[in-house]
matplotlib code that plots the C-alpha trace (Angstrom):
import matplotlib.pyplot as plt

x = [5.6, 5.7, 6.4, 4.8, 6.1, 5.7, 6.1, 2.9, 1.0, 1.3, 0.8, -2.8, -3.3, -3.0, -5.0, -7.7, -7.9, -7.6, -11.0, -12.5, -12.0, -13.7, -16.6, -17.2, -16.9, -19.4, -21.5, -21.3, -21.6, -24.5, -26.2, -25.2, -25.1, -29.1, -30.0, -28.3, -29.8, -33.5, -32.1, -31.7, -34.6, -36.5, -34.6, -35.7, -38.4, -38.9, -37.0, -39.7, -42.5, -40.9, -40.0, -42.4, -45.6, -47.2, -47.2, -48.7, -51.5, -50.5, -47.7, -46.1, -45.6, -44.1, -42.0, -40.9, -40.0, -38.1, -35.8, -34.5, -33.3, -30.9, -31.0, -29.4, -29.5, -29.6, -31.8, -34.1, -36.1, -37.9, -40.5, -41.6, -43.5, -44.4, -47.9, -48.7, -51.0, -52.2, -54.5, -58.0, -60.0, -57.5, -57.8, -58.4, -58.0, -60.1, -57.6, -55.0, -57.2, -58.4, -54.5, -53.3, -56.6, -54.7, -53.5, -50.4, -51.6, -49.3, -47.4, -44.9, -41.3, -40.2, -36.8, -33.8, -31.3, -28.5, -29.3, -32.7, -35.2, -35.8, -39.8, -40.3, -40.9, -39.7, -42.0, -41.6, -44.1, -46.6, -49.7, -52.0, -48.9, -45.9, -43.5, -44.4, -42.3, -44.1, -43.2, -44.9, -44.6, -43.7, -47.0, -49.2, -50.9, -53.8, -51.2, -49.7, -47.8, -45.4, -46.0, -43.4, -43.4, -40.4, -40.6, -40.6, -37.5, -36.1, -36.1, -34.2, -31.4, -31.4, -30.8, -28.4, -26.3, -26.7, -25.0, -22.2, -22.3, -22.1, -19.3, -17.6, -17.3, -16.1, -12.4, -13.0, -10.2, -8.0, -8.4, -7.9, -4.6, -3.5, -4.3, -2.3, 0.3, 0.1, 0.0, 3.2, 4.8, 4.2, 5.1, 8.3, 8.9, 8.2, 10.5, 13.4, 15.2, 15.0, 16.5, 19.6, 19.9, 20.0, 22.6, 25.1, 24.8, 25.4, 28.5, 29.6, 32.2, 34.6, 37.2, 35.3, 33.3, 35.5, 35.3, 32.4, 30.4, 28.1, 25.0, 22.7, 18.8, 17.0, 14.5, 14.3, 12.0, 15.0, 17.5, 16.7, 17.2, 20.8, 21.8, 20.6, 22.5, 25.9, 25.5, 25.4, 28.3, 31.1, 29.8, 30.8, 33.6, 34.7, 33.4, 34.9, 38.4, 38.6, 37.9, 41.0, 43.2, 42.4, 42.5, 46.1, 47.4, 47.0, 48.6, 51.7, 52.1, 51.9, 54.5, 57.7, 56.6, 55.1, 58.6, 60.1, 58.1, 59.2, 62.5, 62.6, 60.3, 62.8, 66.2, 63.8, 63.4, 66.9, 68.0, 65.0, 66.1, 65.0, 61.8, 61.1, 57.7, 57.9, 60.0, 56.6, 54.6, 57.3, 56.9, 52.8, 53.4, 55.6, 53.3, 50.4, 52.7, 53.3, 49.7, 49.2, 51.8, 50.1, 46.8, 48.3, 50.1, 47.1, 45.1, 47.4, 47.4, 43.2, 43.6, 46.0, 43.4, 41.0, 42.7, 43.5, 47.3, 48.2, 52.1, 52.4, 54.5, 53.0, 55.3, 54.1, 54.7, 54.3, 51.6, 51.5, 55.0, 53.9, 51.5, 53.6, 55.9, 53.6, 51.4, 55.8, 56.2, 53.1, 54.3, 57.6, 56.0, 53.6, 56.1, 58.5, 55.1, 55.1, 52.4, 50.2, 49.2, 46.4, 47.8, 45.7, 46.0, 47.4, 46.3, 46.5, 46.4, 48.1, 48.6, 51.1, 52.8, 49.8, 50.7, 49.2, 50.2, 50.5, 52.5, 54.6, 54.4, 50.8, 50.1, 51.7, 50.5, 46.9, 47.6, 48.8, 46.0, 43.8, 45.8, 45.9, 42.1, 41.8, 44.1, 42.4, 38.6, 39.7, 40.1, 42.0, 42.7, 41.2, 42.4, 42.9, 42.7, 44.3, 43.1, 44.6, 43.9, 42.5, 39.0, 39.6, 40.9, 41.1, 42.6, 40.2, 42.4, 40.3, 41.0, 38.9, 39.0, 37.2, 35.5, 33.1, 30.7, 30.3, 28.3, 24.9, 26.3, 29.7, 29.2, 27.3, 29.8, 33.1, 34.8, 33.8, 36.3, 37.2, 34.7, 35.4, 32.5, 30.5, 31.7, 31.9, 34.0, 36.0, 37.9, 39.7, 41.0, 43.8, 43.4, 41.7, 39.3, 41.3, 43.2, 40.0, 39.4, 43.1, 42.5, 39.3, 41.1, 44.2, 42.0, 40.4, 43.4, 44.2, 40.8, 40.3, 37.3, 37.0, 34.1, 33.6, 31.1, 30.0, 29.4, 26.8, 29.4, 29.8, 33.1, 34.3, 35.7, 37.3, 37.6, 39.5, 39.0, 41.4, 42.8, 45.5, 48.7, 50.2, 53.4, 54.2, 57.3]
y = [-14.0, -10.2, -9.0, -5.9, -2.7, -2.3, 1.4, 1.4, -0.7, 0.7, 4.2, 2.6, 1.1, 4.3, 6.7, 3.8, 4.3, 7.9, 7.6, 5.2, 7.1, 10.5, 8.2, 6.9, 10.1, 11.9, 8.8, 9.2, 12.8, 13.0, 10.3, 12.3, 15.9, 14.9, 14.0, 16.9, 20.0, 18.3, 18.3, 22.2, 23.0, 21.6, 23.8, 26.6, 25.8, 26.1, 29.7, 31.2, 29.5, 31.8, 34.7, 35.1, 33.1, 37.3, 37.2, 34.0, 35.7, 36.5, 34.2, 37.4, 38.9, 35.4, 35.3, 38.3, 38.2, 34.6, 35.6, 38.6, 35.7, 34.2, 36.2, 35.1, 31.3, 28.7, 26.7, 29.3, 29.1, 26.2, 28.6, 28.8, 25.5, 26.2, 25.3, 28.4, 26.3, 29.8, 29.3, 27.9, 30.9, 33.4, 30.9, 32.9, 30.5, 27.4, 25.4, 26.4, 24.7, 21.8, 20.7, 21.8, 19.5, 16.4, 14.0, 12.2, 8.1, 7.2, 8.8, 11.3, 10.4, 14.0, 14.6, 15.8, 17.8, 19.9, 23.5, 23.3, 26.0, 25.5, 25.3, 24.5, 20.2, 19.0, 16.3, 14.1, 11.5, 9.9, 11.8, 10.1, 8.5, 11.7, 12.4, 15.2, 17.7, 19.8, 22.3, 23.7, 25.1, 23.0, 21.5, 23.7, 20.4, 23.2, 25.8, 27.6, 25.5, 24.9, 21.9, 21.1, 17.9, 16.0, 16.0, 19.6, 20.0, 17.1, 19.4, 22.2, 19.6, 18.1, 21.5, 22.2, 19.1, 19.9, 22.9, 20.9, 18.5, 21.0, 23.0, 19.4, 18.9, 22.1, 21.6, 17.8, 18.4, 20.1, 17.3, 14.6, 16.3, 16.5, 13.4, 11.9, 14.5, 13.2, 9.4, 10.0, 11.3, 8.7, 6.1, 8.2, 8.4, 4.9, 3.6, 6.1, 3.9, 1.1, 3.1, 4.0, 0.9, -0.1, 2.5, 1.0, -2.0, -2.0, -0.1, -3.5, -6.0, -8.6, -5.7, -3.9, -7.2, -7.7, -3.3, -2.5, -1.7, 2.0, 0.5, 2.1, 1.6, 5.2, 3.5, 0.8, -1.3, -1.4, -2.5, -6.6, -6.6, -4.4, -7.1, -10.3, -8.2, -7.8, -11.5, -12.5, -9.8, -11.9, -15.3, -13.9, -12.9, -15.8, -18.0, -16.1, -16.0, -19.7, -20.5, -17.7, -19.0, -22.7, -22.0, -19.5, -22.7, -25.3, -23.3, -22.5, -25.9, -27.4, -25.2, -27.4, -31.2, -29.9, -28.0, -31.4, -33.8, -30.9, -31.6, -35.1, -35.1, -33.3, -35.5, -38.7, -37.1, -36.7, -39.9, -41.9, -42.9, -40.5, -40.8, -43.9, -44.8, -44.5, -41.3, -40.1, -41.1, -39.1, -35.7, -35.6, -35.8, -33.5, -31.1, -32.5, -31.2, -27.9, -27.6, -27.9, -25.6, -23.2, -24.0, -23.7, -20.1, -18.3, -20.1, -18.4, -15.1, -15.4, -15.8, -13.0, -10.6, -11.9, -11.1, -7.6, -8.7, -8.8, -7.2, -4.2, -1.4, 1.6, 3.9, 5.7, 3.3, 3.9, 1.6, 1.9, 0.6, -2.5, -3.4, -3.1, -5.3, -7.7, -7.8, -7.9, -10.8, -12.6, -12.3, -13.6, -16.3, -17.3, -17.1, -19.9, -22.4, -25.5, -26.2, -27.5, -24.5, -22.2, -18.8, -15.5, -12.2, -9.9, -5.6, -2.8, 0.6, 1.9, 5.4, 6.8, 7.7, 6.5, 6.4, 4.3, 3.8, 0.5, -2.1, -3.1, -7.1, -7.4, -4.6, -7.2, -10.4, -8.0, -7.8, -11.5, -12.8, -10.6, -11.3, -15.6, -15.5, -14.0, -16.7, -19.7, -19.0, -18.3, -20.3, -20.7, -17.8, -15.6, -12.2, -10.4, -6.2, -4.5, -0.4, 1.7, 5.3, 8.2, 9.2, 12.3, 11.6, 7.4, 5.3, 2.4, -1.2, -3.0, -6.6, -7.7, -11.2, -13.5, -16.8, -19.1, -21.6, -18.3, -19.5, -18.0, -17.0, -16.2, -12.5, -12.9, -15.4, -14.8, -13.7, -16.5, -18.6, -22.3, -21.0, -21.9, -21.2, -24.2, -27.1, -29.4, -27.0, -26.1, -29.7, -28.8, -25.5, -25.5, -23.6, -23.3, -20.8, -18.2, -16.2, -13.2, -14.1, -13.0, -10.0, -8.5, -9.0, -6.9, -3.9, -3.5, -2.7, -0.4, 1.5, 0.0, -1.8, -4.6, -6.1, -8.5, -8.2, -10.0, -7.8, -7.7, -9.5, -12.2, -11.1, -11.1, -7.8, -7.1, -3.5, -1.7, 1.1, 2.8, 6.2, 8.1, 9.3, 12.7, 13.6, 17.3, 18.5]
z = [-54.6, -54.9, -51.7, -49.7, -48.8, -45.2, -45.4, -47.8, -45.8, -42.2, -44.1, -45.5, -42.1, -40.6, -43.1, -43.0, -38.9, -39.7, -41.5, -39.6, -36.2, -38.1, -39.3, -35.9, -34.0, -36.1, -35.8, -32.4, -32.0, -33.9, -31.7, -27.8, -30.0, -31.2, -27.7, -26.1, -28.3, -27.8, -24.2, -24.4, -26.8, -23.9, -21.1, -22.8, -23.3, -19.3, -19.9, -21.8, -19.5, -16.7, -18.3, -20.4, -19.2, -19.5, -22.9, -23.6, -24.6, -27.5, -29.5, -31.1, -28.1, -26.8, -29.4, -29.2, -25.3, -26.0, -28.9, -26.5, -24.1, -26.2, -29.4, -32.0, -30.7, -33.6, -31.5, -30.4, -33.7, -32.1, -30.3, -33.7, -33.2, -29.7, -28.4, -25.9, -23.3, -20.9, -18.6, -19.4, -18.3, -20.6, -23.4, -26.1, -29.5, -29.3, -31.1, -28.5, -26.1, -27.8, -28.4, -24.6, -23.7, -25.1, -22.5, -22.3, -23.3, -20.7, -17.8, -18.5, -18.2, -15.6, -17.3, -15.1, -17.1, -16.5, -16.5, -16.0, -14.4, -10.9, -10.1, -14.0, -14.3, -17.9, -19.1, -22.0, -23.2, -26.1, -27.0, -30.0, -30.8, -31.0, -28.5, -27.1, -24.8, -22.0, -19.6, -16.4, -13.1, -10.3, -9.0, -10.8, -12.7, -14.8, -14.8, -18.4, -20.0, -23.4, -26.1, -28.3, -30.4, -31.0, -34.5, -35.1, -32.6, -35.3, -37.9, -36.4, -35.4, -39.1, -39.9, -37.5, -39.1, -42.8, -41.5, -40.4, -43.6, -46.0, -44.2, -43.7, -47.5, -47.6, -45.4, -47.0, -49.1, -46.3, -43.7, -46.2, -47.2, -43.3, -42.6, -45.9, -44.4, -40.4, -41.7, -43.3, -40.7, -38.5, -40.7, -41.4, -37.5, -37.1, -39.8, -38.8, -35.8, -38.1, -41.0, -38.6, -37.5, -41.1, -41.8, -38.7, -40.1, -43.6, -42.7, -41.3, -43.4, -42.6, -42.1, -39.4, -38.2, -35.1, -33.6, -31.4, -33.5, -32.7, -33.2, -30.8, -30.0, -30.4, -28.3, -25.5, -28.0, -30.1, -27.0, -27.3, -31.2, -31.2, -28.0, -30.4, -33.4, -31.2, -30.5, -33.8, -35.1, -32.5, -33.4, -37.0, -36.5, -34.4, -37.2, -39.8, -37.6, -37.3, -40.8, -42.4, -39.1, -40.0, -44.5, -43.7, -41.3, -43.5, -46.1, -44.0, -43.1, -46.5, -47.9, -46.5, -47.6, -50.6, -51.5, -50.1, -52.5, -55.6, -55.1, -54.7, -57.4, -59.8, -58.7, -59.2, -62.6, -63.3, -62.1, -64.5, -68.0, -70.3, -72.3, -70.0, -68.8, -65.2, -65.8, -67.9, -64.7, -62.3, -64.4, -64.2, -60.6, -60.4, -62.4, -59.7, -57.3, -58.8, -58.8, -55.3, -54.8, -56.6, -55.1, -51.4, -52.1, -54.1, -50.5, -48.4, -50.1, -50.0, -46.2, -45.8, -47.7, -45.7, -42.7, -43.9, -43.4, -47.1, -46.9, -49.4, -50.1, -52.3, -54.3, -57.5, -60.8, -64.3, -64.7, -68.7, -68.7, -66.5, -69.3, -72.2, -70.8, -69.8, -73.1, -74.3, -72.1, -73.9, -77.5, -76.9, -74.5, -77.5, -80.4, -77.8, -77.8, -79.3, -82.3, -79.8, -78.1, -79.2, -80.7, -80.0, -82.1, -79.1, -79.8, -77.9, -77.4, -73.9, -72.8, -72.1, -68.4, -66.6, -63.2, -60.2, -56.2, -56.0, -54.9, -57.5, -56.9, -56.4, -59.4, -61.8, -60.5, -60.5, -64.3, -65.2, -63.4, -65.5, -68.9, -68.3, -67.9, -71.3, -72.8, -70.7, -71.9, -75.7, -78.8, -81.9, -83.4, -81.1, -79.5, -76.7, -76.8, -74.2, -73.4, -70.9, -71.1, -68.6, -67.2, -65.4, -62.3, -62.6, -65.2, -67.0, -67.7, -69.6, -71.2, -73.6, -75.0, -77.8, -75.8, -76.6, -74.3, -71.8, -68.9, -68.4, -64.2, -65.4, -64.7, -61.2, -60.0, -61.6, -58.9, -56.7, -55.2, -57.3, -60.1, -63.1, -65.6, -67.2, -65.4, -68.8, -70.4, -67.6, -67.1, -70.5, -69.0, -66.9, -63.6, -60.2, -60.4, -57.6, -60.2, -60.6, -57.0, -55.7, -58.7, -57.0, -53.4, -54.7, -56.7, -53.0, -51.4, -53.9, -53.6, -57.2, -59.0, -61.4, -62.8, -65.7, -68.3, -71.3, -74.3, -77.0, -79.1, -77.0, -76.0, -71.9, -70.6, -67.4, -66.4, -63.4, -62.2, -60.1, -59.1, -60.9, -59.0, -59.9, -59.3, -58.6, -60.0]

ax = plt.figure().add_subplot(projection="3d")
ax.plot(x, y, z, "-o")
ax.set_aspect("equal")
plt.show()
């Protein structure tokens, strides 16, 4: 399953509330807004009944006296569908009387709004089925009076929002952009404490494990997860304490009887007849011995890496020299084996006076490690080539050897402690599956890299990487 990016979806949650809060405000705006400028249409309406209740006579003159009110007033433009009531006996257009004559079907709804004239009643009710505003003096029932219907004060507030629509499409393009803008931001300021805290802790490895660590909480939301992650950083590291104590103990103390049981092992030997059976039996358990030897230093020497105790002395060696002789070492080794053993075609091409800080011991057993591999997972007739050469400021040592049966994992888990590729092949292959292990422990002290790769060839190349020492002269 393809999993989400929170980051994308809290920014869609938020742009999607964005738009859904602008939707329902205009929504609602438009609903009170509607209701409040037929509110004020109708307040006016009682202006011009006041100030201009003279001029009713005649609708120009009306007009004329309410646009100097409020000129310039959007709304003002509903006098324009004014019905001038006067009074009866100045009546002077008979259709002005006949629709002043019609009553309200039912009674009028008196409307109390804010900012209206004082001795002016608002009324508001149905005549011949319209909603119908009127306005007249205070208890003056047969007095002048203003008609408006509701429909015509409709149409100056459809107006009034098709104003707003059409300059809302307009800045469309600039408040969709702020809002993409402002719902980033928050999604970047929400994310950030839990970026820092993801900084602090992926600084965090067994070598630092045990310090305090400087994890802080930018906020107090944040102060119950950095306790629960404190608590979990000691019980590692007590964990991972007891286990290199417990693997670096058991090594220590296996040492003497295991040194005990070699010795014994090789006067029993000696005192056997030679060639004889149980003399046969006594050597393959010495060699079993030898083994767990082996296995119990290379454990120690884990747990000492581990612990960040693993004793070493730097001083500048000529690291090219330290090849040669080992790849030296190898070609006498091999001309020495009996028919029995498999033979490998040995090139390489070193240059010269490279120079490393290392530790000299740990260097070379760096460098065996690396050069048995290559001879363990070959096969007749294969070869090893050996480059060292320069890159600027580092050297590259890289090891390349012929193999065969190459384990699909071998490159994700090679330097996992006891592996030892595909398991059916591996039983023919001497070993214990530390030797890269114990390699990759002593590059990191040396501020070195090594990685293993399988090439297009279907070769296996180890590489390290590490920095070059100059000396000054």
């Amino acid at each position: 399953m393809k999993t989400r990016s929170f980051q994308l979806h809290v920014f869609a949650l938020l742009l999607l509330a964005a738009f859904a809060i602008i939707f329902a405000n205009r929504m609602i705006a438009q609903y009170f807004l509607t209701n409040q400028l037929r509110d004020q249409i109708h307040v006016d309406m009682g202006r011009g009944l006041t100030n201009c209740s003279d001029a009713m006579q005649d609708k120009a003159k009306f007009l004329s006296c309410f646009h100097a009110l409020d000129d310039g007033s959007l709304i003002a433009s509903a006098s324009d569908f004014y019905v001038l009531c006067p009074k009866p006996s100045h009546a002077a257009e008979a259709m002005l009387v006949g629709a002043c004559a019609l009553p309200f079907t039912q009674e009028p709804v008196r409307q109390q709004i804010e900012g209206m004239i004082a001795d002016v009643e608002l009324l508001r009710g149905l005549r011949q089925g319209e909603i119908w505003y009127q306005v007249q003096q205070t208890g003056m029932a047969g007095g002048p009076a203003l008609w408006l219907k509701q429909s015509d004060a409709d149409v100056l507030v459809d107006r009034v929002w098709e104003l707003r629509d059409r300059n809302l499409f307009r800045v469309a393009p600039i408040v969709i952009t702020l809002l993409v803008v402002l719902s980033w931001l928050c999604v970047r300021m929400l994310l950030r404490p839990m970026r820092l805290m993801e900084q602090n802790i992926s600084n965090l490895n067994d070598a630092n494990l045990g310090q305090a660590s400087d994890l802080t909480a930018p906020y107090r939301e944040f102060e119950s997860f950095v306790k629960v992650f404190d608590s979990l950083r000691t019980r590692l590291f007590d964990s991972f304490s007891k286990a290199r104590r417990f693997a670096s103990d058991v090594s220590h103390e296996l040492r003497t009887p295991l040194t005990i049981l070699r010795g014994s092992t090789e006067q029993l030997i000696r005192d056997l007849p030679t060639g004889s059976d149980l003399q046969v039996r006594v050597r393959n358990m010495g060699d079993e011995v030898e083994r767990l030897i082996d296995i119990t230093e290379k454990l120690l020497l884990l747990s000492r890496a581990d612990a960040n105790s693993l004793g070493r002395t730097f001083s500048v060696e000529n690291f090219s020299d330290m090849v040669e002789k080992l790849i030296a070492q190898e070609h006498d080794q091999e001309h020495d084996q009996d028919q029995l053993a498999l033979p490998f075609t040995i090139t390489h091409a070193i240059e010269p006076q490279v120079l490393w800080s290392c530790d000299q011991t740990l260097a070379k057993l760096l460098i065996h490690n690396l050069f048995e591999n290559a001879q363990k997972y070959n096969f007749n007739q294969g070869w090893i080539h050996v480059t060292l050469k320069r890159e600027g400021s580092q050297f590259r040592l890289s090891i390349e050897n012929s193999s065969v049966n190459i384990a699909s994992d071998l490159e994700v888990r090679a330097f996992d402690r006891f592996y030892r590729g595909d398991a059916s092949h591996a039983r023919q292959i001497d070993g214990l599956g530390l030797g890269l292990s114990i390699s990759s422990e002593i590059a990191k002290v040396h501020q070195a890299n090594l990685t293993l790769s399988v090439t297009e060839k279907k070769s296996v190349l180890l590489t390290l990487i590490g920095p070059l020492s100059f000396v000054h002269g």
